[in-house]
C-alpha positions as CSV (number, residue, x, y, z in Angstrom):
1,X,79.7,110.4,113.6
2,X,83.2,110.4,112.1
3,X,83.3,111.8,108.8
4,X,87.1,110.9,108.0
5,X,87.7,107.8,106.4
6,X,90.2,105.1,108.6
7,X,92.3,102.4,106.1
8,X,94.3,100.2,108.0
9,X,97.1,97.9,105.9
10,X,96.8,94.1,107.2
11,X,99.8,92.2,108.3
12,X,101.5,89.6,110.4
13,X,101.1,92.2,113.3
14,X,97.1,92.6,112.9
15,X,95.9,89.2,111.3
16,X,94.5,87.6,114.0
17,X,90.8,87.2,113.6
18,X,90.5,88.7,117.4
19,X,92.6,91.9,116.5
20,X,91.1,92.7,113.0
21,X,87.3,92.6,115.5
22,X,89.1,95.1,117.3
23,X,90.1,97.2,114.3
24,X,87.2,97.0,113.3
25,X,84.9,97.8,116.1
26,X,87.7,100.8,116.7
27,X,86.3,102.5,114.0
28,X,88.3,100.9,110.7
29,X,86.5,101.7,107.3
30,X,88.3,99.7,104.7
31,X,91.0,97.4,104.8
32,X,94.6,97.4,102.5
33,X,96.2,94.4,101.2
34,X,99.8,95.6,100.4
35,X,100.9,93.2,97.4
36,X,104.5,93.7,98.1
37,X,104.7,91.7,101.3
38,X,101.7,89.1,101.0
39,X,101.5,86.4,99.0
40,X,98.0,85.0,97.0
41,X,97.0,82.0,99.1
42,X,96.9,84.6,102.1
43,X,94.7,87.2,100.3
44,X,92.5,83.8,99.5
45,X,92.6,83.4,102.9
46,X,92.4,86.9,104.7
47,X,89.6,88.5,102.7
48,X,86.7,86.3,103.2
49,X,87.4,86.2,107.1
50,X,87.6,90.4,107.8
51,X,84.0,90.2,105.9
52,X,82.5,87.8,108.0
53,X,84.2,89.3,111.3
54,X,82.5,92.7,109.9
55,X,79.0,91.2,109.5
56,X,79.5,89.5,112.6
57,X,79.9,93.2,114.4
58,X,77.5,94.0,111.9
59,X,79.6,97.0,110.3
60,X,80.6,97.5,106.3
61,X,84.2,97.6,105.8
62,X,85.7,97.7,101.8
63,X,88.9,96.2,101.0
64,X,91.7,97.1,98.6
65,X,94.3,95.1,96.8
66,X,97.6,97.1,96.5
67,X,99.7,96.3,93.6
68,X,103.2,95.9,94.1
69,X,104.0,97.9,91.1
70,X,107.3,97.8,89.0
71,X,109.7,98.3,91.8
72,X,113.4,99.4,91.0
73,X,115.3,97.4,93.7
74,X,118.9,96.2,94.2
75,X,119.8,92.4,94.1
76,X,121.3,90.2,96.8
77,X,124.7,91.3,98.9
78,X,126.9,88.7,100.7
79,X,127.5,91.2,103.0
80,X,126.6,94.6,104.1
81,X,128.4,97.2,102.2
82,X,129.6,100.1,104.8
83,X,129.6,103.2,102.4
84,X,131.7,106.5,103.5
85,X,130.9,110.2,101.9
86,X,132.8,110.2,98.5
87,X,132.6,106.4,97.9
88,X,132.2,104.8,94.5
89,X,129.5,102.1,94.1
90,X,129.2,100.4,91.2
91,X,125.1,99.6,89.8
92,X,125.4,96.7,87.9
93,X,122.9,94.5,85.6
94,X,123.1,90.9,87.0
95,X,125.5,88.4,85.1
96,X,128.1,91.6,84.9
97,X,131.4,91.0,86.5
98,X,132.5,93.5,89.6
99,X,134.9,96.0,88.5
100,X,135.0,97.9,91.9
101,X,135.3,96.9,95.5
102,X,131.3,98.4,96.6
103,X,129.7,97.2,93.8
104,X,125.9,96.0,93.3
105,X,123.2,94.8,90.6
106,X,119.8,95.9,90.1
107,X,116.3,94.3,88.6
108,X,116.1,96.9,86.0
109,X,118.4,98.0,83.3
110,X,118.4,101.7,84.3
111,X,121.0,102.5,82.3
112,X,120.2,104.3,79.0
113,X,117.4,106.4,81.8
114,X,119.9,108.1,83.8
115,X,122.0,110.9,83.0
116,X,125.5,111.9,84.4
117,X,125.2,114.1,87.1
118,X,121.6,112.7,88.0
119,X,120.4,111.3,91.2
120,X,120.5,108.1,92.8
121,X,118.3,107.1,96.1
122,X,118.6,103.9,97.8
123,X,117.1,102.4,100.8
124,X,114.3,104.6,100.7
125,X,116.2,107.6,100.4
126,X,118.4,106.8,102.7
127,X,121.5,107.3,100.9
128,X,122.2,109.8,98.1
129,X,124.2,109.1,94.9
130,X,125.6,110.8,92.2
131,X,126.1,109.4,88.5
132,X,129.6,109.6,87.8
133,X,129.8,107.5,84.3
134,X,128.0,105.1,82.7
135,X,127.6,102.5,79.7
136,X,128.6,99.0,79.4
137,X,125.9,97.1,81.9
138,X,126.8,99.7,84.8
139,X,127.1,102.8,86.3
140,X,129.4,104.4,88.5
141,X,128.4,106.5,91.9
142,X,129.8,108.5,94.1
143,X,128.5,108.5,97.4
144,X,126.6,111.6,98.7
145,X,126.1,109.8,102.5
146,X,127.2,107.3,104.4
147,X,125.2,104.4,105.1
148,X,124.8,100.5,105.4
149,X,123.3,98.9,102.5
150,X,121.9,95.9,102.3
151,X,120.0,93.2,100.3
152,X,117.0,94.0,98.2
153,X,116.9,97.8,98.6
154,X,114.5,100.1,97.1
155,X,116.1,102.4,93.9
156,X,114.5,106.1,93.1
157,X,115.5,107.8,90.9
158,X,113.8,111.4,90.9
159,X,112.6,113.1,88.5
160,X,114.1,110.4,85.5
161,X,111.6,108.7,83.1
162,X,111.7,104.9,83.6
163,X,110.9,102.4,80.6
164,X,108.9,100.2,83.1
165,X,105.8,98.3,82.5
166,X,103.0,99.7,84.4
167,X,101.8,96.1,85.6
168,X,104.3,93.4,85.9
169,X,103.4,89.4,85.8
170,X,103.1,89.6,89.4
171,X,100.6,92.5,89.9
172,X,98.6,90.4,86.9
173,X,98.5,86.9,89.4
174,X,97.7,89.3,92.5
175,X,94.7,91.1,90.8
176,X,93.4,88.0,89.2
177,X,93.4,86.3,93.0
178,X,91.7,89.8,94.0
179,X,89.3,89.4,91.5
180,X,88.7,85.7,92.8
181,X,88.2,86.7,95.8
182,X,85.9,90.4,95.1
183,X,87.9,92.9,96.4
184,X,86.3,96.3,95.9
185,X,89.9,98.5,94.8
186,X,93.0,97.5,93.4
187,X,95.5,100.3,93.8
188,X,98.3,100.9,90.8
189,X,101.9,101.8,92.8
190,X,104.1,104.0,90.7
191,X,101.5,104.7,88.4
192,X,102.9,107.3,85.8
193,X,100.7,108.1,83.5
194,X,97.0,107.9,82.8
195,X,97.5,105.0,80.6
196,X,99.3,103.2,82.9
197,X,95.5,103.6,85.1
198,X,93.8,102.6,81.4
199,X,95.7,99.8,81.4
200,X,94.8,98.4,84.9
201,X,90.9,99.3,83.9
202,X,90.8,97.3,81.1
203,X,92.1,94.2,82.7
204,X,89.7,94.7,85.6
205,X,87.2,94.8,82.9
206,X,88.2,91.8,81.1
207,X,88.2,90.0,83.9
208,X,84.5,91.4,84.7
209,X,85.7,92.8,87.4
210,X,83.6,96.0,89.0
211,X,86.8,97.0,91.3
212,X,87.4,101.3,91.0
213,X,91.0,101.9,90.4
214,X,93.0,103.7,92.4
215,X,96.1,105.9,91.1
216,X,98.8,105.5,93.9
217,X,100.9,109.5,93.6
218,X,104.5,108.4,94.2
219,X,106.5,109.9,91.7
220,X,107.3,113.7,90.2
221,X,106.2,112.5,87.0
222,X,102.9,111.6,88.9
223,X,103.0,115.0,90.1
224,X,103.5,116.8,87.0
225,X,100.7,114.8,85.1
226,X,98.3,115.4,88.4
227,X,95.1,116.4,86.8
228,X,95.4,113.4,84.1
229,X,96.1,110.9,86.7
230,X,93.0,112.3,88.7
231,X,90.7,112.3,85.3
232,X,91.6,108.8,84.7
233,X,91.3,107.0,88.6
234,X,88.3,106.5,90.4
235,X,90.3,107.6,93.9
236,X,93.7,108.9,94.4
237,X,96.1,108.1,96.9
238,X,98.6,110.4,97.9
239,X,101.5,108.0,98.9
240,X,103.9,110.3,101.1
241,X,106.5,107.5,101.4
242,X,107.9,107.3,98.3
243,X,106.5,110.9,96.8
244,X,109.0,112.3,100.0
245,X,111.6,111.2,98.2
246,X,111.3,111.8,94.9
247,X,110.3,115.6,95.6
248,X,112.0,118.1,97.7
249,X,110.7,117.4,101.6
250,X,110.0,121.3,101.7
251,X,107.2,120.8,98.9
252,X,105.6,117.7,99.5
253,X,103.0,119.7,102.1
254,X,101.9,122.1,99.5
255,X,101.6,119.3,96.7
256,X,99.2,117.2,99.3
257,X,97.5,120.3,99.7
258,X,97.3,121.0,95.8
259,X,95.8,116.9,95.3
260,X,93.3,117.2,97.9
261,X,92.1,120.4,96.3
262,X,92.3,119.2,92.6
263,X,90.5,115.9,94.1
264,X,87.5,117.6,95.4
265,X,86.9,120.4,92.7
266,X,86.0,117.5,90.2
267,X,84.9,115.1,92.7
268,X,87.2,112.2,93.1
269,X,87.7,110.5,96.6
270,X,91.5,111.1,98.0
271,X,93.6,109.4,100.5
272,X,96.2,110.8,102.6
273,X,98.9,107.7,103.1
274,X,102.2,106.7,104.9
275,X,103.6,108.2,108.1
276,X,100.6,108.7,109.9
277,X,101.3,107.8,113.3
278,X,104.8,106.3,112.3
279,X,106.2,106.4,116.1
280,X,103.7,104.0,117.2
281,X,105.3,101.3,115.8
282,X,107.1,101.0,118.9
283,X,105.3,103.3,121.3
284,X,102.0,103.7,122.8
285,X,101.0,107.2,122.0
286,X,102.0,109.2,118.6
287,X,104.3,112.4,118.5
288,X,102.1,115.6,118.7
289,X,103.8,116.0,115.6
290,X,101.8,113.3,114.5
291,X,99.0,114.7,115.4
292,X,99.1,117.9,114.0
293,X,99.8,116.2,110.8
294,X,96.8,114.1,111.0
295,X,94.8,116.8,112.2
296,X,95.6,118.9,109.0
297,X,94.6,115.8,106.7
298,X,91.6,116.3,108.4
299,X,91.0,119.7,108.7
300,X,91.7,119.5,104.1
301,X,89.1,117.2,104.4
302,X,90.6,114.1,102.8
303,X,88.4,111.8,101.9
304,X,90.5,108.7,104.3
305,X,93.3,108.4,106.2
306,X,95.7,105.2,105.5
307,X,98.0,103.4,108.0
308,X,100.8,101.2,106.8
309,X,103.8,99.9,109.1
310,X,101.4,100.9,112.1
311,X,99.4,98.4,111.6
312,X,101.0,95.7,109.8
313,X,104.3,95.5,111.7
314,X,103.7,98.0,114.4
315,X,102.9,96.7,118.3
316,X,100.0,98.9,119.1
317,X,97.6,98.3,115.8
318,X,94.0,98.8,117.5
319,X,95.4,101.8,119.4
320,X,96.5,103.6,116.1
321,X,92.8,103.0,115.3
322,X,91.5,104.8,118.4
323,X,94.3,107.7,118.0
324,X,92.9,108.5,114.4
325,X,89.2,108.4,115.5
326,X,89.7,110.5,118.4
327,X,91.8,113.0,116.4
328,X,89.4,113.2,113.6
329,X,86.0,113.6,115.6
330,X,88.1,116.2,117.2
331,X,89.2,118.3,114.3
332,X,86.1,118.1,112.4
333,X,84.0,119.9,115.2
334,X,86.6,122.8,114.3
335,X,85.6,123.1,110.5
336,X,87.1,122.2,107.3
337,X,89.4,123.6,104.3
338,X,86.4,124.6,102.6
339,X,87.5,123.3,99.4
340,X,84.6,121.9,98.3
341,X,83.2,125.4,97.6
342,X,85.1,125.3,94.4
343,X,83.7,121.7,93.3
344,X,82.5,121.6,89.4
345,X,79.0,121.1,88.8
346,X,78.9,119.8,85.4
347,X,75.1,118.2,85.2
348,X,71.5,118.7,86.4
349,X,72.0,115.7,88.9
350,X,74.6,117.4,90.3
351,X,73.2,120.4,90.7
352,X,70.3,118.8,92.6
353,X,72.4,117.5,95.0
354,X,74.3,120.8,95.4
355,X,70.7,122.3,96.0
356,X,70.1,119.5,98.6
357,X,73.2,120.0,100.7
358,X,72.8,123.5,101.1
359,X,69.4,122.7,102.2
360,X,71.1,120.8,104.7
361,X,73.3,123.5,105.8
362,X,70.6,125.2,106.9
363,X,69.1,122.7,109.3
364,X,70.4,122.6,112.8
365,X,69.5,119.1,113.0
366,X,69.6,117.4,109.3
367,X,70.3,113.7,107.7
368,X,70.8,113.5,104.1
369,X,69.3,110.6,102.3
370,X,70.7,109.5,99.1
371,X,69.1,106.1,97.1
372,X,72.1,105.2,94.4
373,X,72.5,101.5,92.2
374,X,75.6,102.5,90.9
375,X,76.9,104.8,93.9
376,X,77.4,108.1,92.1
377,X,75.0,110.1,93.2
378,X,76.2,108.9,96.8
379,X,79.8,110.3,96.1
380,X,78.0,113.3,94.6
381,X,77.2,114.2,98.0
382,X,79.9,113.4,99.9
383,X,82.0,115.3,97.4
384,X,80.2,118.6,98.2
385,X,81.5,117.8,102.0
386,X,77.6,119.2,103.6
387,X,78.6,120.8,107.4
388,X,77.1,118.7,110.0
389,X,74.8,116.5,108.0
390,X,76.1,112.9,107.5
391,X,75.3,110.6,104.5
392,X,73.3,107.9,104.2
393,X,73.4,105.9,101.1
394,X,71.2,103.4,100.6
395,X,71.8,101.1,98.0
396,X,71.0,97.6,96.3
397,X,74.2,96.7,94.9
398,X,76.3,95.0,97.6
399,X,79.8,96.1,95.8
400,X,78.6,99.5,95.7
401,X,77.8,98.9,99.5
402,X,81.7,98.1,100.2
403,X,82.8,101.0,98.2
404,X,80.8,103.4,99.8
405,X,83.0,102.7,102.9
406,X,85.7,105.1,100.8
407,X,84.1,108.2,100.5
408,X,83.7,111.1,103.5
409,X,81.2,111.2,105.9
410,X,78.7,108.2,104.1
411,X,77.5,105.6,105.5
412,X,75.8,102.8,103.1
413,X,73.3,100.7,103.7
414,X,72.6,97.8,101.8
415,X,68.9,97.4,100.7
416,X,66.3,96.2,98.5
417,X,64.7,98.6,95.9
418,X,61.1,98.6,95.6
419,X,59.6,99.5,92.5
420,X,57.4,102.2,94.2
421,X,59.9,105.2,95.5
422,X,58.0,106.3,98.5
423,X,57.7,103.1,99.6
424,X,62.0,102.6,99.6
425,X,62.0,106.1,101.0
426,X,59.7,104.7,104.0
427,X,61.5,101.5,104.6
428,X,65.2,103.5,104.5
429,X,63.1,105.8,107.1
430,X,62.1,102.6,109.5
431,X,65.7,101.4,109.0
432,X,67.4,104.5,110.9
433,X,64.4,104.5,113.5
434,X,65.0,101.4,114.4
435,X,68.5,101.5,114.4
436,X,68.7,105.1,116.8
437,X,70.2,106.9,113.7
438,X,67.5,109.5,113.6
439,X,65.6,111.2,116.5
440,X,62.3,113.4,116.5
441,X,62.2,116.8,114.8
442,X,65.1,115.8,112.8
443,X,65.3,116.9,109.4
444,X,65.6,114.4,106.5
445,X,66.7,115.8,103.1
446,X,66.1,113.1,101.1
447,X,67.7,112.8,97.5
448,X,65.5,110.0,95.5
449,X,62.8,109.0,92.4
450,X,59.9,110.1,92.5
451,X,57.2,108.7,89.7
452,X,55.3,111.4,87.7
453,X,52.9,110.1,85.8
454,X,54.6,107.2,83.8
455,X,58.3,108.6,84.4
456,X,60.6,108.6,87.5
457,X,62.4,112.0,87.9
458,X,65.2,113.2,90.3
459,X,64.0,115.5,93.0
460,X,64.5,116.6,96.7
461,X,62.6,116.1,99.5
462,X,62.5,117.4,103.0
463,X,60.7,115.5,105.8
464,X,60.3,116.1,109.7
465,X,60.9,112.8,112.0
466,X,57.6,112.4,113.8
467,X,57.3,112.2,117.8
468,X,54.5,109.1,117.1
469,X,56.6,107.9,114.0
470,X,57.2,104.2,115.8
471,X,58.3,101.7,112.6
């Protein structure tokens, strides 16, 4: 079983109800919803349909809302402005008049946040500015490279503190639909600072919404805040895209390296995102390049692996699919990072399930069984990445269920709690006989309740699958 998460970003390439089967019978876990391309009636549209084409090929897959975020981009050209090295382009507020021949406006009044002498990246870093001068509604540029820009271009600007709201009137009407419609993660691009992830919690709340927040790591400030932004998400998501260009190229390996860490030492799930498999767009097989690169996301031990333009635009989406699953059941035979050595233990329950994964270490032939309501003790597990054993999490709670889909090596299953404990443990047994998930002589470390006296306490058990053991 793969152990490596597969998220797969749904678009006019992938939509059809026959493709997304495919996907999904491929081996994709969760589903993204990228907020800066699709529009509301869509997500109305799109969400209900991949879960019934999951319970059709009866698998779980969880789906997350991406927020657009409070995106810097430039405004409208006539026509394409061809820019030479040592250029000046003029950013402009709208309703400014031109005063130079390459001249621009912008959604955002960036000027009292930049410095003379700082940075400029437009087009996703595709061309380089400097700041030259500023005031007035405008700033002037010189041109670092050449390039053709057009219409409604992306604007970083590294390493500067922006004055923007963390969720804009748009991400507000997307989440609201994504509430409507029960997606299980809405993801916060360009989130700065852990109240920027507050912020998005408390409307979740208010709109009694059970979603987990996801902080989306695209910025250096990001970066520099890291461990807050972990302490205050549910799951991380380190988005290589845009975090490329706002940090040096050179160290954006060693900070994905430093997240995944960081991630599992105080057990939050993490996602590795953007550029994948990025020359399958167009072609049939990926760069070994790419596959190296995926192959180290696996070998960290990343909780999931996300695809973007692959999917969503890209002419080979169900192949991407098969390249990641492939990859990853390949890798993980190898062995892992190890980081999970170094996880915190900061409870009794989780030093119970530290207790039970070791104890499934030692088994040549071992499941882990885990009974959660509110998934915790689930990610628990998962978060101590065990060697060989996979997860099963069985649960009630049927957003739980979808969530599960996140986090390494689990596998949920959705079922009913019985008030007597043995008697869950024995139907969660029947379940993966009948179902080929378990064979004879196989170990089950089982993580559940069991009553003493009048009380229910946490404890570990270990049982043998039975030759005669029939359902």
């Amino acid at each position: 079983m793969r152990k490596t998460r597969i998220i797969c970003t749904l678009g006019p390439a992938c939509e059809t109800s026959e493709t997304i089967r495919q996907m999904i019978m491929a081996g994709t876990d969760l589903f993204r919803l990228n907020m800066s391309h699709a529009n509301q009636e869509w997500v109305r549209e799109i969400v209900p349909r991949t879960r019934e084409l999951a319970r059709e090929v009866q698998r779980d897959v969880g789906i997350l809302l991406d927020t657009q975020g409070p995106a810097i981009r430039t405004g409208p050209v006539e026509k394409q402005l061809q820019l030479a090295v040592d250029d000046i382009l003029e950013i402009r507020l709208p309703g400014t008049i031109s005063r130079e021949k390459n001249s621009i406006t912008v959604n955002y009044d960036l000027i009292d946040d930049v410095s003379l002498g700082d940075t400029v990246l437009l087009d996703n870093g595709v061309m380089q500015l400097r700041v030259l001068e500023k005031g007035d509604g405008r700033i002037r540029c010189k041109v670092l490279t050449a390039g053709t820009l057009g219409s409604h271009r992306h604007v970083n600007l590294p390493g500067v503190h922006v004055n923007l709201p963390a969720l804009t009137e748009k991400d507000l009407a997307d989440i609201a639909v994504g509430v409507e419609v029960g997606v299980d993660f809405v993801a916060l691009s360009f989130a700065r600072q852990r109240r920027d992830l507050d912020q998005l919690r408390q409307v979740l709340q208010q709109r009694g919404s059970s979603a987990l927040v996801v902080a989306k790591i695209e910025s250096a400030e990001a970066v520099r805040q890291i461990g807050e932004m972990i302490a205050g998400s549910d799951a991380v998501m380190i988005a290589r895209g845009d975090l490329g260009i706002e940090c040096p190229m050179e160290e954006l390996p060693i900070i994905q390296r430093r997240i995944v860490k960081r991630c599992l030492r105080v057990g939050k799930p993490v996602i590795v995102a953007t550029h994948l498999l990025e020359s399958m767009v167009e072609n049939p097989v990926p760069t070994r390049a790419e596959v190296t690169d995926v192959a180290n996301a696996v070998f960290e031990q990343a909780d999931a692996l996300m695809l973007t333009g692959e999917t969503t635009a890209g002419r080979y989406p169900v192949e991407c699919v098969k390249v990641l699953d492939r990859v990853a059941r390949r890798i993980e035979q190898s062995g892992g990072a190890g980081y999970a050595k170094d996880a915190i233990l900061d409870n009794a329950r989780q030093k119970i399930v530290a207790s039970a994964v070791a104890l499934a270490d030692s088994l040549a032939r071992s499941k882990l069984i885990v009974f959660t309501q509110h998934g915790t003790m689930a990610r628990n597990v998962s978060n101590l990445r065990p060697q060989h054993a996979p997860i099963f999490a069985f649960t009630p709670n049927e957003r739980v269920y979808h969530q599960l889909a996140l986090c390494w090596g689990t596998y949920p299953v959705l079922i009913e709690f019985m008030e007597e404990p043995n008697a869950t443990i024995e139907a969660a047994e029947k379940y993966l006989r009948e179902h080929k998930l378990t064979a004879p002589n196989d170990g089950l470390v089982i993580i559940s309740d069991v009553r003493a006296a009048s009380t229910l306490v946490d404890c570990v058990q270990l049982r043998e699958v039975q030759e005669c053991a029939k359902g």
